[in-house]
Z-matrix of the N, CA and C atoms (Angstrom, degrees):
N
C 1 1.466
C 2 1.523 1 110.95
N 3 1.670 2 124.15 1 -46.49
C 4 1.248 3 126.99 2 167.65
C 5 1.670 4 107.11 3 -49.12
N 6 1.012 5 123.06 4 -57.41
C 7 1.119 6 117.05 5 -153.36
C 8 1.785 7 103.43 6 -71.89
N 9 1.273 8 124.29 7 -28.37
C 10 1.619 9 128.49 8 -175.97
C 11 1.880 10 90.19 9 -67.74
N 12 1.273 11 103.86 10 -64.00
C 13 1.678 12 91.96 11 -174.96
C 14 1.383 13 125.43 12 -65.42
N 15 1.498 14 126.63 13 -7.42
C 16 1.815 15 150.83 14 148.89
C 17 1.607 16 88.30 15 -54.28
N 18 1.455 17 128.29 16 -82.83
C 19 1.374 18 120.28 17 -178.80
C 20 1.184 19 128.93 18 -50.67
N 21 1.401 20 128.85 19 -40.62
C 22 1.854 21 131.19 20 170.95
C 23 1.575 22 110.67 21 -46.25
N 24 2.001 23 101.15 22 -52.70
C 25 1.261 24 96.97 23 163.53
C 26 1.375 25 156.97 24 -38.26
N 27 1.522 26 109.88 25 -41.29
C 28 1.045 27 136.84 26 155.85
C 29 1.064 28 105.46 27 -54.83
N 30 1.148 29 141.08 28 -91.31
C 31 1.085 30 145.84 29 -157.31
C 32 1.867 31 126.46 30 -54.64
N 33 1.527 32 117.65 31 -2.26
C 34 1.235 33 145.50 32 -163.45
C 35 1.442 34 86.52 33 -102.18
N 36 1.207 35 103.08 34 -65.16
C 37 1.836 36 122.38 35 179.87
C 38 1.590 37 111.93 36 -47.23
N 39 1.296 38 113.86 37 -50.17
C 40 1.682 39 114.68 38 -162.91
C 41 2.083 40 88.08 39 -85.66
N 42 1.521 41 109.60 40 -30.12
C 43 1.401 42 90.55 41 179.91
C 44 1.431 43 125.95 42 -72.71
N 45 1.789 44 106.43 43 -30.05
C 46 1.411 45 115.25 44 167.26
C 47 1.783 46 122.68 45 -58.36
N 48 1.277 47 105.67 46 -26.13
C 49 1.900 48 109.95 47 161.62
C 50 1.019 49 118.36 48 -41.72
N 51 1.356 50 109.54 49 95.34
C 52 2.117 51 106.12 50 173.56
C 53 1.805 52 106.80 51 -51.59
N 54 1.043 53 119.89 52 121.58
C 55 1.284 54 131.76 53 175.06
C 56 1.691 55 111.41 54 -37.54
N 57 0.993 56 118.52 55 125.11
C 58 1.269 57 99.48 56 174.72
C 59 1.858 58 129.89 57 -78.59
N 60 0.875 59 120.04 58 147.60
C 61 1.666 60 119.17 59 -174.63
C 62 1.557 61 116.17 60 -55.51
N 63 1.304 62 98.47 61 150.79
C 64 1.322 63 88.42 62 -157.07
C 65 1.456 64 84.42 63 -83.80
N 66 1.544 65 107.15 64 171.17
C 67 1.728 66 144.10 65 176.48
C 68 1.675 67 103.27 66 -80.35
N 69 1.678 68 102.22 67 135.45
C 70 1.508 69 90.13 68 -169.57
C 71 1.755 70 97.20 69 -99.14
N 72 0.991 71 109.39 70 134.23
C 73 1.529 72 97.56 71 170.42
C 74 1.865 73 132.10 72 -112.25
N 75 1.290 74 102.95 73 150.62
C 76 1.851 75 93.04 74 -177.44
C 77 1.799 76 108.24 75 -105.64
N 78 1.441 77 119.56 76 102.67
C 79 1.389 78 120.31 77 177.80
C 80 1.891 79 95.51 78 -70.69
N 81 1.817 80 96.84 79 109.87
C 82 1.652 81 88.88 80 163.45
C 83 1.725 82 106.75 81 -84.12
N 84 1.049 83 98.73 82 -174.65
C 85 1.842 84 123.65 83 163.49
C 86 1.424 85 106.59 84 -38.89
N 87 1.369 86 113.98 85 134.04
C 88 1.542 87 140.15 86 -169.58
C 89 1.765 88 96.35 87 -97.50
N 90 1.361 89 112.14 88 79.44
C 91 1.886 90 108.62 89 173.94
C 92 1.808 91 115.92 90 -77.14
N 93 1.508 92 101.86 91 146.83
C 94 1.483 93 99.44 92 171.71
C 95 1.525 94 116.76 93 -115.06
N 96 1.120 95 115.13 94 169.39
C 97 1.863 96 123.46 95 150.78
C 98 1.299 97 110.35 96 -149.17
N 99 1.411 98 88.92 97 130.10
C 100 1.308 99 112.85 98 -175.94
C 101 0.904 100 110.07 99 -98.48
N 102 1.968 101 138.01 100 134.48
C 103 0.876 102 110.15 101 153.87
C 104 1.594 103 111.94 102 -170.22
N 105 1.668 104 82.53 103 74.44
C 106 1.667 105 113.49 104 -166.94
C 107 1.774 106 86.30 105 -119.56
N 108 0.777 107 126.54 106 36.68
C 109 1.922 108 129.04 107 141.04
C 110 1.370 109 128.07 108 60.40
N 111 1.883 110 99.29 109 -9.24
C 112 1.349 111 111.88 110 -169.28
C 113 1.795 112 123.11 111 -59.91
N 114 0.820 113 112.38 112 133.97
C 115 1.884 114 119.15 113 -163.89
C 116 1.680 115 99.28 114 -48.76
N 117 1.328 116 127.87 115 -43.52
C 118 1.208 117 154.31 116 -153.33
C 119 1.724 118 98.95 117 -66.10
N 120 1.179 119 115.14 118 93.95
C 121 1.523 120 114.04 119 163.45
C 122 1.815 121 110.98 120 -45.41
N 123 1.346 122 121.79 121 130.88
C 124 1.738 123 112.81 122 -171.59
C 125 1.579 124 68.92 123 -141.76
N 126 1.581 125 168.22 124 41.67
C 127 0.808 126 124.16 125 -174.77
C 128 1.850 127 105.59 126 -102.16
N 129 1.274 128 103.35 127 2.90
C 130 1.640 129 106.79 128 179.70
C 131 1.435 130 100.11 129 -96.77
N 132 1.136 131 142.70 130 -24.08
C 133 1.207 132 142.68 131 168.08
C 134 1.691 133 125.23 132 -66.09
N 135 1.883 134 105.19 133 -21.71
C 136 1.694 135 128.03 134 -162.69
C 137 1.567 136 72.37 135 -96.25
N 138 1.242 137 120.80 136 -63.10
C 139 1.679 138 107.30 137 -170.21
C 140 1.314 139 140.37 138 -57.16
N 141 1.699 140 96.92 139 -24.22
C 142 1.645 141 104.95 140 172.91
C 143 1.615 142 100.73 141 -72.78
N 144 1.427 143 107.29 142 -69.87
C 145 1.574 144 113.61 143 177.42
C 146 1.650 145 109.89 144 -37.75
N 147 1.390 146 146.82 145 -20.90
C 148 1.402 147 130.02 146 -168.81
C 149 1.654 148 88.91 147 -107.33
N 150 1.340 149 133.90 148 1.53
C 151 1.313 150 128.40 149 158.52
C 152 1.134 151 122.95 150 -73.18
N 153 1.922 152 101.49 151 -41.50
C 154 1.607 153 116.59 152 -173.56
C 155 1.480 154 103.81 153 -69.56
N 156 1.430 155 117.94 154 -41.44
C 157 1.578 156 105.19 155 -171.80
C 158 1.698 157 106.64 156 -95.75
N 159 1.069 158 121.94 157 10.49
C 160 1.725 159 128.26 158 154.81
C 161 1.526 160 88.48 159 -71.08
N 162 1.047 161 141.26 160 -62.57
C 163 1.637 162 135.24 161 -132.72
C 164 1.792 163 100.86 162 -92.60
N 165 1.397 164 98.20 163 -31.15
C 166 1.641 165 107.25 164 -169.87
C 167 1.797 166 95.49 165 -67.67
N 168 1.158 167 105.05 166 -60.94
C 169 1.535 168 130.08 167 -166.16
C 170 2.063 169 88.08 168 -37.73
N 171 1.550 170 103.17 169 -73.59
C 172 1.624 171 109.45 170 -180.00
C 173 1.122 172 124.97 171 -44.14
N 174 1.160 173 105.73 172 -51.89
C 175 1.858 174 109.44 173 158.50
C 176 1.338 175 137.79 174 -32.15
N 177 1.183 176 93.37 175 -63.12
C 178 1.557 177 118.17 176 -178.17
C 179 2.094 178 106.97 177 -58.49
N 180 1.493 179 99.28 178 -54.30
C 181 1.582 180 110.13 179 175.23
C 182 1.324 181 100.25 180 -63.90
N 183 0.946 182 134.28 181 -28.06
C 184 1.574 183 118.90 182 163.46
C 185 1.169 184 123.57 183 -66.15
N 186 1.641 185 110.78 184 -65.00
C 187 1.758 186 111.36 185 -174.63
C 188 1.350 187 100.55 186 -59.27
N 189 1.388 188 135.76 187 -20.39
C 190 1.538 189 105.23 188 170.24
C 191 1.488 190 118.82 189 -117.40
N 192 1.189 191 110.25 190 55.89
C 193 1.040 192 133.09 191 167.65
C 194 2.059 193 124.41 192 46.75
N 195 1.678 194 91.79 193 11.92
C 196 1.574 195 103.66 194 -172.20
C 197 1.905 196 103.04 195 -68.71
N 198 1.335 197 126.58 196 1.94
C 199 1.424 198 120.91 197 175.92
C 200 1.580 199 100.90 198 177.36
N 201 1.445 200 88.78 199 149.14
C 202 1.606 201 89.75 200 169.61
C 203 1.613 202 106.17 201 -82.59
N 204 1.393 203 124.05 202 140.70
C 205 1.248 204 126.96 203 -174.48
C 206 1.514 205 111.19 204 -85.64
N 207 0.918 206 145.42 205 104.26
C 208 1.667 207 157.95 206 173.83
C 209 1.412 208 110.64 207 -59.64
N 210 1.613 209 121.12 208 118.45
C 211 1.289 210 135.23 209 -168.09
C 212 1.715 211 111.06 210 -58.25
N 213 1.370 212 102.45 211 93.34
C 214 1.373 213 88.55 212 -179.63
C 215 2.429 214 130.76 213 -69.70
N 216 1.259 215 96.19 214 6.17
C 217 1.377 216 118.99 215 -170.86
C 218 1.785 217 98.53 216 -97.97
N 219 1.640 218 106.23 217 15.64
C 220 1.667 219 107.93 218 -177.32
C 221 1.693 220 90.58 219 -110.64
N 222 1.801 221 120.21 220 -7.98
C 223 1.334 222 108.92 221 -157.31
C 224 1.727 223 93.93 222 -136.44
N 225 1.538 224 102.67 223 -1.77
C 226 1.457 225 122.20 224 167.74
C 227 1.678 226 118.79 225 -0.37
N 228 1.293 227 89.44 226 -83.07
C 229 1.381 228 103.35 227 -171.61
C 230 1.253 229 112.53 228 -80.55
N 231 1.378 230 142.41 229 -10.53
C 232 1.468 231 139.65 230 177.95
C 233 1.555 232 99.10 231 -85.69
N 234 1.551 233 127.03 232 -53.46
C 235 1.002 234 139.07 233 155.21
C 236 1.826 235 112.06 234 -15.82
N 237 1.169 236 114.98 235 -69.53
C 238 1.434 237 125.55 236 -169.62
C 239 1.879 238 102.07 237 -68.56
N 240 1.533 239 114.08 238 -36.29
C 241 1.316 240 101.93 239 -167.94
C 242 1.521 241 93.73 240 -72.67
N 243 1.343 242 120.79 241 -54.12
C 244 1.658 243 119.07 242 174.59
C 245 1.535 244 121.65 243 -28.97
N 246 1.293 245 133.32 244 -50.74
C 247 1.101 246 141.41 245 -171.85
C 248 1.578 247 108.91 246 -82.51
N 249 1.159 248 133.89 247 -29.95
C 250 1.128 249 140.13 248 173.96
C 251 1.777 250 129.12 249 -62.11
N 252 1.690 251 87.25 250 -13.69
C 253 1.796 252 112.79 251 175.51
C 254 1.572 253 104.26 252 -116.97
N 255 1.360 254 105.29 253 -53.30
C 256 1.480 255 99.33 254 -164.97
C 257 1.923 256 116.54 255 -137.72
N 258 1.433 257 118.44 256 175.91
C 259 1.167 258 105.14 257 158.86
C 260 1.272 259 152.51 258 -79.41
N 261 0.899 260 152.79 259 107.25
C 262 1.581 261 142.54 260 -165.50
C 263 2.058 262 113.09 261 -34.43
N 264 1.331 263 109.37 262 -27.58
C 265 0.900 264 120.69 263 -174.26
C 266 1.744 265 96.79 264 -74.03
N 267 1.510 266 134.00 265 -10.11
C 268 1.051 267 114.17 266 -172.91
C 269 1.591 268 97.01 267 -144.43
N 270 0.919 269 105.48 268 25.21
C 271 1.987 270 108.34 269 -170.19
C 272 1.527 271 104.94 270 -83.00
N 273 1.310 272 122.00 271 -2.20
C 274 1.911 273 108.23 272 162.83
C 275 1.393 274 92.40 273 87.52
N 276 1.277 275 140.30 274 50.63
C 277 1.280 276 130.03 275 172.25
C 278 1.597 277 117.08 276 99.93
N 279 1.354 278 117.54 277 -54.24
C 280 1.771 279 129.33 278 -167.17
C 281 1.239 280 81.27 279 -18.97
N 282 1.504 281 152.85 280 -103.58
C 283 1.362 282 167.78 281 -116.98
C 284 1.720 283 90.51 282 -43.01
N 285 1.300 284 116.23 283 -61.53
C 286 1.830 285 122.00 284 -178.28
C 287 1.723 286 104.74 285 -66.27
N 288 1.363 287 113.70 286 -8.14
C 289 1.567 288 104.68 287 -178.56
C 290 1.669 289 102.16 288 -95.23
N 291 1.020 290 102.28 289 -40.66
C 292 1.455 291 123.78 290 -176.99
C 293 1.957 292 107.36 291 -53.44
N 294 1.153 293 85.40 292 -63.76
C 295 1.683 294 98.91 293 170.84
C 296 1.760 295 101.63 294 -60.37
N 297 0.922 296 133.46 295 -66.70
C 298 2.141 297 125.20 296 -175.96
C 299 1.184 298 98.94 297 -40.20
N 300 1.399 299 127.01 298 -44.03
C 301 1.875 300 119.99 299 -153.42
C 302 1.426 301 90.16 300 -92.63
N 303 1.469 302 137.65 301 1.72
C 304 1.558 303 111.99 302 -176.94
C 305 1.691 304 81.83 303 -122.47
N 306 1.076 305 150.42 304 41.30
C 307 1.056 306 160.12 305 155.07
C 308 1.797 307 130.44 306 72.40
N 309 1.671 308 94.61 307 21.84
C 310 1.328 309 110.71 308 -156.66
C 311 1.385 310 116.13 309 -113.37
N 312 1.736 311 113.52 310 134.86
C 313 1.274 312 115.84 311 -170.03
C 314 1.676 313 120.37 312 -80.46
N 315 1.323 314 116.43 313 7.42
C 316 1.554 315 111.86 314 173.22
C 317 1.734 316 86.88 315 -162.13
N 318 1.376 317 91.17 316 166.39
C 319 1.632 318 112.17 317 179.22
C 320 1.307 319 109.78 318 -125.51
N 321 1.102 320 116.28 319 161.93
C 322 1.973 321 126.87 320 179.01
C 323 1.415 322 90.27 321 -142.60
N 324 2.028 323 107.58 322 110.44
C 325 1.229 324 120.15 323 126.11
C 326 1.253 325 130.83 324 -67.25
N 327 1.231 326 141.09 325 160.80
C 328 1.631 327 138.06 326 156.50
C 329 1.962 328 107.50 327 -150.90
N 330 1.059 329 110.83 328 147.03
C 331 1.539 330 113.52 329 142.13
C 332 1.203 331 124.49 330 -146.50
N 333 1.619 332 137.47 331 -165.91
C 334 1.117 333 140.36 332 -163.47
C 335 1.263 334 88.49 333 -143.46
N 336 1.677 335 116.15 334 137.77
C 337 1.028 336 136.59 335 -176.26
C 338 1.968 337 109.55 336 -122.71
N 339 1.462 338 100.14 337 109.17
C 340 1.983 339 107.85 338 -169.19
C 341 1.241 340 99.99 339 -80.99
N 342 1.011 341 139.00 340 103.64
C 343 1.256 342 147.07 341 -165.98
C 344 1.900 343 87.52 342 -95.18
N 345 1.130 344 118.89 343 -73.54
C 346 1.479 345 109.81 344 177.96
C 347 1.396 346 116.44 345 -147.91
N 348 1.184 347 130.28 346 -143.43
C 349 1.449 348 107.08 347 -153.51
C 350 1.592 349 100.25 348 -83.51
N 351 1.714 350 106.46 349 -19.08
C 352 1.712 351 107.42 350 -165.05
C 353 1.863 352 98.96 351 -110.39
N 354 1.225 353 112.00 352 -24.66
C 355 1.213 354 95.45 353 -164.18
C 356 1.466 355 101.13 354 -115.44
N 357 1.566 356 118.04 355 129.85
C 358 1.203 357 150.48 356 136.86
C 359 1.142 358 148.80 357 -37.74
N 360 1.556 359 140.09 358 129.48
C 361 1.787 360 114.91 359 179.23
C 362 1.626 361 85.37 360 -147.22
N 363 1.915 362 106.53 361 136.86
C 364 1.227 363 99.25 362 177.65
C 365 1.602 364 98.04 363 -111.27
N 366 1.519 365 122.13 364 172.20
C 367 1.292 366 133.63 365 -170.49
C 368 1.208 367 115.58 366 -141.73
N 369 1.645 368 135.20 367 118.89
C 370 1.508 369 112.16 368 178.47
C 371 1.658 370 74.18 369 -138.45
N 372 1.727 371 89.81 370 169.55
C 373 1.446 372 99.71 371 150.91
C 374 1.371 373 89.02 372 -176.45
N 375 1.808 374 112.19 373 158.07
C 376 1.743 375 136.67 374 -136.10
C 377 1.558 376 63.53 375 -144.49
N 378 1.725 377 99.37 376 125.10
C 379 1.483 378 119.08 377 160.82
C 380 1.560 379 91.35 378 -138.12
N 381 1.636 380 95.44 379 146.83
C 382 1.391 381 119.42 380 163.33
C 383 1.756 382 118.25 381 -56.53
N 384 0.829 383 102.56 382 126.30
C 385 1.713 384 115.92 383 -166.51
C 386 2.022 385 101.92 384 -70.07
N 387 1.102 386 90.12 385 -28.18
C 388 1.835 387 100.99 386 179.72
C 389 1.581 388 124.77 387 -73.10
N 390 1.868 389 98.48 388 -61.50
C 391 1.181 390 112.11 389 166.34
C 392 1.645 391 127.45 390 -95.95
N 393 1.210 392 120.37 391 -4.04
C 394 1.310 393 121.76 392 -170.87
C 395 2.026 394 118.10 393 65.02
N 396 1.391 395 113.36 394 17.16
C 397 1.320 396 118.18 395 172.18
C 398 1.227 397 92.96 396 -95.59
N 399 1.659 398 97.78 397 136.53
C 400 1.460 399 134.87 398 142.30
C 401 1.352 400 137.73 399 -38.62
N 402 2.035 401 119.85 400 66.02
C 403 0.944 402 120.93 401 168.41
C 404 1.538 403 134.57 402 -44.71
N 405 1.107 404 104.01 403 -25.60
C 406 1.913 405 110.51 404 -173.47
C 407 1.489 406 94.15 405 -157.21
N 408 1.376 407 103.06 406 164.75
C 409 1.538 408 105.26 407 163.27
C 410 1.609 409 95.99 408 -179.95
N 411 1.401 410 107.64 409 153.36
C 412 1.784 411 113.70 410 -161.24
C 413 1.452 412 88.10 411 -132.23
N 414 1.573 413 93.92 412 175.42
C 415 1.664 414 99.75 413 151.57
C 416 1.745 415 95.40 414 153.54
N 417 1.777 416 73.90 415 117.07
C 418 2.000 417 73.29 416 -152.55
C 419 1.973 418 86.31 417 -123.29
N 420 1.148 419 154.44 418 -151.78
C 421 1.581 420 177.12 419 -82.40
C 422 1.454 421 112.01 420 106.82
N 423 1.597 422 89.07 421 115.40
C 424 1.660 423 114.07 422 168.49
C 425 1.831 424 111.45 423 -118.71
N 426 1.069 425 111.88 424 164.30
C 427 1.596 426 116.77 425 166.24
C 428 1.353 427 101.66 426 -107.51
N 429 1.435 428 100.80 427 155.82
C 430 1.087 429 140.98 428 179.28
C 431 1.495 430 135.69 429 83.82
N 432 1.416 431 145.35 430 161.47
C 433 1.279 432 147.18 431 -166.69
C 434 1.690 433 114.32 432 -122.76
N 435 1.476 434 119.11 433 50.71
C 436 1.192 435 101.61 434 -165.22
C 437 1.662 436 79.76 435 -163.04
N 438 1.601 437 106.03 436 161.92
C 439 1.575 438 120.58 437 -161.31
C 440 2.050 439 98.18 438 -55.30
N 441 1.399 440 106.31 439 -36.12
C 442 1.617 441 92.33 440 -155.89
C 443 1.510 442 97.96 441 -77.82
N 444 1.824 443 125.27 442 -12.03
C 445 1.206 444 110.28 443 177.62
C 446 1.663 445 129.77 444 -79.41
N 447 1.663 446 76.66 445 -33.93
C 448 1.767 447 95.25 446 161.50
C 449 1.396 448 102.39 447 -47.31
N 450 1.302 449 114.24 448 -104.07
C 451 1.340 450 114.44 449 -175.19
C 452 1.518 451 144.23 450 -18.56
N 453 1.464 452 97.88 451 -39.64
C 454 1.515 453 103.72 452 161.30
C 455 1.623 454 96.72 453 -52.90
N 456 1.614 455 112.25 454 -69.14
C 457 1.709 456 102.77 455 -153.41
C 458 1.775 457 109.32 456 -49.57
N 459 1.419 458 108.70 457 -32.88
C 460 1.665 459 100.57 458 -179.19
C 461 1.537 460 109.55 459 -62.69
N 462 1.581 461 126.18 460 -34.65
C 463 1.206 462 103.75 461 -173.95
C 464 1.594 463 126.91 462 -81.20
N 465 1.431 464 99.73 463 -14.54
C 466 1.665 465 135.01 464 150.33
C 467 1.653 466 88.15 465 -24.59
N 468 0.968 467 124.33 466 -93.76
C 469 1.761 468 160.65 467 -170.48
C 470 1.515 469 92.90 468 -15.52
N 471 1.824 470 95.63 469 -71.16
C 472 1.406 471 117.38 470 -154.83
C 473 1.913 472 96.88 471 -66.09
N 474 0.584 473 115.95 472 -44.77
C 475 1.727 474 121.69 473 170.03
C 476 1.368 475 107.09 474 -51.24
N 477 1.025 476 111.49 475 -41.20
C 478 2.126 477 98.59 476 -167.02
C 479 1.877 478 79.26 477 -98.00
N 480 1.092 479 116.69 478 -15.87
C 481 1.938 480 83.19 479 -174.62
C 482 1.321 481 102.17 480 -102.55
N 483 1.318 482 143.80 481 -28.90
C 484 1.468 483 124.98 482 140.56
C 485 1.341 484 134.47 483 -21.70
N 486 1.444 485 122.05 484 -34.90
C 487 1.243 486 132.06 485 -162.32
C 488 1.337 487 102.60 486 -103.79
N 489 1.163 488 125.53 487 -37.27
C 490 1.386 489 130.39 488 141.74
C 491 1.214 490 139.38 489 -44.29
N 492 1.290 491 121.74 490 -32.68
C 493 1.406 492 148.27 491 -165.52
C 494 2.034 493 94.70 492 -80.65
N 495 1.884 494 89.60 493 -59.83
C 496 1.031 495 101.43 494 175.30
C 497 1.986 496 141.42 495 -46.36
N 498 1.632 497 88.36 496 -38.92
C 499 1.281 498 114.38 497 154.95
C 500 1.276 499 127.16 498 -41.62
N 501 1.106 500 105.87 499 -50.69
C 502 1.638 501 121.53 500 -156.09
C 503 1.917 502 91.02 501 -91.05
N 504 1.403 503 132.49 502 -37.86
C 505 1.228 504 100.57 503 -157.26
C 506 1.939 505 88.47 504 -92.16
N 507 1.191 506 117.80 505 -21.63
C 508 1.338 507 118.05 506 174.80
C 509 1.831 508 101.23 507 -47.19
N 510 1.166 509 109.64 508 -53.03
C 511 1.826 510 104.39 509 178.89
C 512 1.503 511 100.56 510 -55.59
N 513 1.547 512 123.75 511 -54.59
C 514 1.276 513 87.31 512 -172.10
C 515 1.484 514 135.55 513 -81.05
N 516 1.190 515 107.36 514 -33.99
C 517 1.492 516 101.98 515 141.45
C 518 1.652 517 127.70 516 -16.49
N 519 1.123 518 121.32 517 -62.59
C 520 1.611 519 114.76 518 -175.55
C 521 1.812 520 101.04 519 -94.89
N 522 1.512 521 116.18 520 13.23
C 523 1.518 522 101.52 521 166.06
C 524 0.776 523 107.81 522 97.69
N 525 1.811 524 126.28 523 3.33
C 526 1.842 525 114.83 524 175.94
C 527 0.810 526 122.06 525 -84.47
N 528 1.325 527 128.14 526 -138.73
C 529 1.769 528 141.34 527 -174.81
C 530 1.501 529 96.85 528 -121.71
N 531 1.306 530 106.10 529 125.01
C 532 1.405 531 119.30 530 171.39
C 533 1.756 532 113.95 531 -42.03
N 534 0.955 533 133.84 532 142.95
C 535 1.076 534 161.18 533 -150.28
C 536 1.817 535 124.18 534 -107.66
N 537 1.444 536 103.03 535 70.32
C 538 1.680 537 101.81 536 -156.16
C 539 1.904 538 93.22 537 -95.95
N 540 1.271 539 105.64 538 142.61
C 541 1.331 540 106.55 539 174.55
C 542 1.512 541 115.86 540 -128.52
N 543 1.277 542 104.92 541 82.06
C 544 1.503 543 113.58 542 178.73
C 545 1.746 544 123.31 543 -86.26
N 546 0.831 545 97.61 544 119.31
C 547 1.851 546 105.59 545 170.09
C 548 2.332 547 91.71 546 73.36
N 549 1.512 548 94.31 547 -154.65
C 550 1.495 549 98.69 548 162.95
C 551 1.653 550 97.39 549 110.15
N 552 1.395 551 115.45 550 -163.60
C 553 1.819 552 101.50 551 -155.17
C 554 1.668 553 76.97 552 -128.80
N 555 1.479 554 117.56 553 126.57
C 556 1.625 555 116.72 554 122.34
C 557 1.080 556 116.32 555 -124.02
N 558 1.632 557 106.52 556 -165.72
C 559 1.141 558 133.73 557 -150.87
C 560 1.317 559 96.87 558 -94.99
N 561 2.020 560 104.38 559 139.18
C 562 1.713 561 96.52 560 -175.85
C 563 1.805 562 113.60 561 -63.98
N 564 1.122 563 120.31 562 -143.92
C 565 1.139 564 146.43 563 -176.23
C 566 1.485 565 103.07 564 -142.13
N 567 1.394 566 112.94 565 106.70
C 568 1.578 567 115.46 566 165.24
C 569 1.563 568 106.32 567 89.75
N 570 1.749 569 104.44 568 12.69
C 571 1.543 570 109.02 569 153.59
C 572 1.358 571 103.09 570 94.53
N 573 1.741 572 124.36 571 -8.30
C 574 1.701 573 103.39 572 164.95
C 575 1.930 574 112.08 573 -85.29
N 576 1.445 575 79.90 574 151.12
C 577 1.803 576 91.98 575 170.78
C 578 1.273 577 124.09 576 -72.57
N 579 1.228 578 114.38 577 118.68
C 580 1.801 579 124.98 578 -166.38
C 581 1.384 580 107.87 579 -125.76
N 582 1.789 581 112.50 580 76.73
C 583 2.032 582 99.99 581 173.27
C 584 1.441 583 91.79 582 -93.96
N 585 1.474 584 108.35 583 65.99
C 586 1.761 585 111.63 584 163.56
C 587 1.305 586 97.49 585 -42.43
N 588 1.510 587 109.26 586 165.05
C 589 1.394 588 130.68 587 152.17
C 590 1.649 589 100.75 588 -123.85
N 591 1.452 590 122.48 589 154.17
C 592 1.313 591 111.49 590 175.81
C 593 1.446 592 100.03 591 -66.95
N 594 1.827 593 105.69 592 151.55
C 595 1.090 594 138.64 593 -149.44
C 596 1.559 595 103.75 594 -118.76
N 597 1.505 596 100.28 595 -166.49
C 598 2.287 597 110.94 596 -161.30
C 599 1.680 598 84.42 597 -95.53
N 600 1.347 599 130.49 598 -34.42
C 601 1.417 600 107.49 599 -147.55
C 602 1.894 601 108.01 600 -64.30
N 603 1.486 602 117.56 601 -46.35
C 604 1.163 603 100.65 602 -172.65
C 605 1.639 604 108.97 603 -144.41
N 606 1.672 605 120.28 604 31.35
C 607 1.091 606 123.74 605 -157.89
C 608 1.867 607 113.30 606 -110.34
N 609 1.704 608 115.74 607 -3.53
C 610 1.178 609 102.93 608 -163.50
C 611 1.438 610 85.97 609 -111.41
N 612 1.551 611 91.38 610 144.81
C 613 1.598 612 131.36 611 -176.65
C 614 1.679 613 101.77 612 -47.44
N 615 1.158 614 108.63 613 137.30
C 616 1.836 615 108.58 614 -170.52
C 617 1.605 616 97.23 615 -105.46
């Protein structure tokens, strides 16, 4: 009997917690490397597709409410001159400047790495726009080269960082320590084995 009214309690308590606001976030540009050798120029096809799963990815964190999505058409044109020289994956920070001027408290790099014609590796990682630490970071292997494999692996993504996401505000809620999930082993996409560790394309602290 103590212990049901120990639990009601709790639970009165964690419901009385004003939720905290959500985190605004800036999804930059989805970069690739290829370098599965195939004769076949794909690079207008890698660019439409790393738009489609930039846009899916933002979407999705919106309709379910895991971040407010940050207008990326406020950082437009700095954005475009950056990419036109170099990668975001190696720009010395821009990515955390980019994210302050569009008003947003964390950023999402990602790319896709073509390993060969079938196998895939995706990469993200969510840094704090302030300090440049590595809130999350993935990087798991899917098959295939075509929009529905992409897409599967982003919603792959959106599932473990929800659930994560979820993690983390449940700790603070009951008073823990926020909940960072960097690097660590899942399961591929499409059945290969991936004990990734986070990786070079977009994971070291700026």
């Amino acid at each position: 009997m103590i212990g049901r009214i120990v639990r009601l309690a709790a639970l009165i308590t964690a419901l009385a917690v004003p939720a905290a606001p959500q985190q605004r976030l800036l999804v930059l540009d989805f970069e690739i490397l290829d370098t599965s050798g195939e004769p076949i120029d794909h690079r207008a096809d890698h660019a439409r597709r790393l738009g489609l799963i930039r846009d899916s990815i933002a979407q999705q964190l919106a309709d379910s409410k895991t971040y407010t999505i940050a207008d990326r058409e406020a950082v437009r044109g700095e954005l475009d001159a950056i990419l036109a020289r170099q990668f975001l994956r190696s720009c010395n920070g821009c990515e955390l400047d980019l994210a302050r001027r569009a008003g947003a408290d964390l950023v999402m790099l990602g790319g896709f790495h073509k390993v060969s014609t079938l196998i895939g590796r995706m990469e993200i990682a969510i840094k704090d726009a302030n300090t440049g630490e590595i809130v999350y970071a993935r990087m798991f292997g899917f098959r295939g080269d075509t929009d529905e494999a992409w897409l599967r692996a982003a919603r792959f993504f959106i599932d473990e960082l929800r659930r994560s996401e979820g993690a983390r505000r449940s700790n603070e809620v009951e008073g823990g320590r926020d909940a960072i999930d960097v690097g660590g082993r899942l399961p591929a996409i499409g059945g290969l084995k991936a004990p990734y560790q986070t990786g070079s394309m977009a994971f070291n602290k700026s």
